[in-house]
N, C-alpha and C positions, 0 to 999 in steps of 0.2 A: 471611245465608243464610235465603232462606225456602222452606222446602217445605210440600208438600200432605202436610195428615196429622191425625191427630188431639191436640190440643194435651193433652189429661190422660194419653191415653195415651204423649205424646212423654216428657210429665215425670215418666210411674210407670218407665220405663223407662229417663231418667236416674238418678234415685231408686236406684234398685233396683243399677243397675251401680256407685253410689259406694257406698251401704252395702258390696256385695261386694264392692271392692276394704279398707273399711276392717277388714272381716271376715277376712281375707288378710294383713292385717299391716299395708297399706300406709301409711307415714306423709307420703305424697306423692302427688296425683295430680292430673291435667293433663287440662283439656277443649280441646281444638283443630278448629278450621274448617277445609276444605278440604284440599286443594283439589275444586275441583268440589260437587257438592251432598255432600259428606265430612262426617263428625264423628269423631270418635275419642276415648277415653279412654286415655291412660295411667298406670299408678298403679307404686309400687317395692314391693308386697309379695312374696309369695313365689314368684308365677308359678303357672303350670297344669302339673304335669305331660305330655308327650305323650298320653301312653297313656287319659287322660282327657278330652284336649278334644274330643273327636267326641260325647261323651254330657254335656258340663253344660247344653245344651238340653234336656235328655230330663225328662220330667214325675218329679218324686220322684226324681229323682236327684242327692244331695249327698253331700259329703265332712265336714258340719259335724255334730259329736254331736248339736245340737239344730236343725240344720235339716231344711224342707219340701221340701226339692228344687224348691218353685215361682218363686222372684222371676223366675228365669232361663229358665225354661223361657215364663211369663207375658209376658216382657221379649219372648221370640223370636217368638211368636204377635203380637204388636202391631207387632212391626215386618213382620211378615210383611204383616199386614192393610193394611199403607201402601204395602206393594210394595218395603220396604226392603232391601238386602241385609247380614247381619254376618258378620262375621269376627275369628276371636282371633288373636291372633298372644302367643306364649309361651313364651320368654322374651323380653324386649327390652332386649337390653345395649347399646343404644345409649341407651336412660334410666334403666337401672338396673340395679348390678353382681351384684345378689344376684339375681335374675329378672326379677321383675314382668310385666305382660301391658298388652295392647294389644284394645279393642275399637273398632274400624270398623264403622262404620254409614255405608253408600252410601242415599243416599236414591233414589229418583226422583220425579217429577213435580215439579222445580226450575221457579218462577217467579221470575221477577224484579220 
């Protein structure tokens, strides 16, 4: 898979999604291709509540005693700046019975 985009910011932004799933609990998580210009994370910790996932982009907004509220909010600006699209998806009981969450990243400008 190769997309147009900026290669430090690709990997502060993988970076940042595996920390937060290990931050979550998760003692499992799964980077997958495709299809299409796709990427996805899925990890088995605790999942997103609903009621929260419309704000863990939002600048200073965490659930963590001692976090910035920025990895995530940082993470969504960079993909922004690529033209990428995300989405969480939370729970995903098809990899994991306790919850766990799902990020999708649709890239564009797919070269081959």
């Amino acid at each position: 898979l190769l997309v147009l985009g900026d290669a430090n910011r690709s990997t502060q932004v993988l970076m940042n999604f595996a920390i937060n799933s290990g931050q979550a609990g998760a003692e499992r998580a799964e980077f997958s291709i495709g299809p299409g210009p796709r990427l996805e994370l899925r990890d088995d910790g605790a999942g997103i509540p609903a009621h929260i996932q419309s704000r863990i982009f939002e600048p200073f907004f965490t659930t963590k005693e001692s976090g910035t509220g920025l990895g995530l909010a940082i993470s969504y600006r960079a993909l922004e700046a690529m033209e990428a699209r995300i989405a969480i998806v939370s729970p995903v009981p098809d990899f994991c019975a306790k919850g766990g969450t799902m990020i999708r990243i649709d890239f564009k400008g797919v070269t081959s």
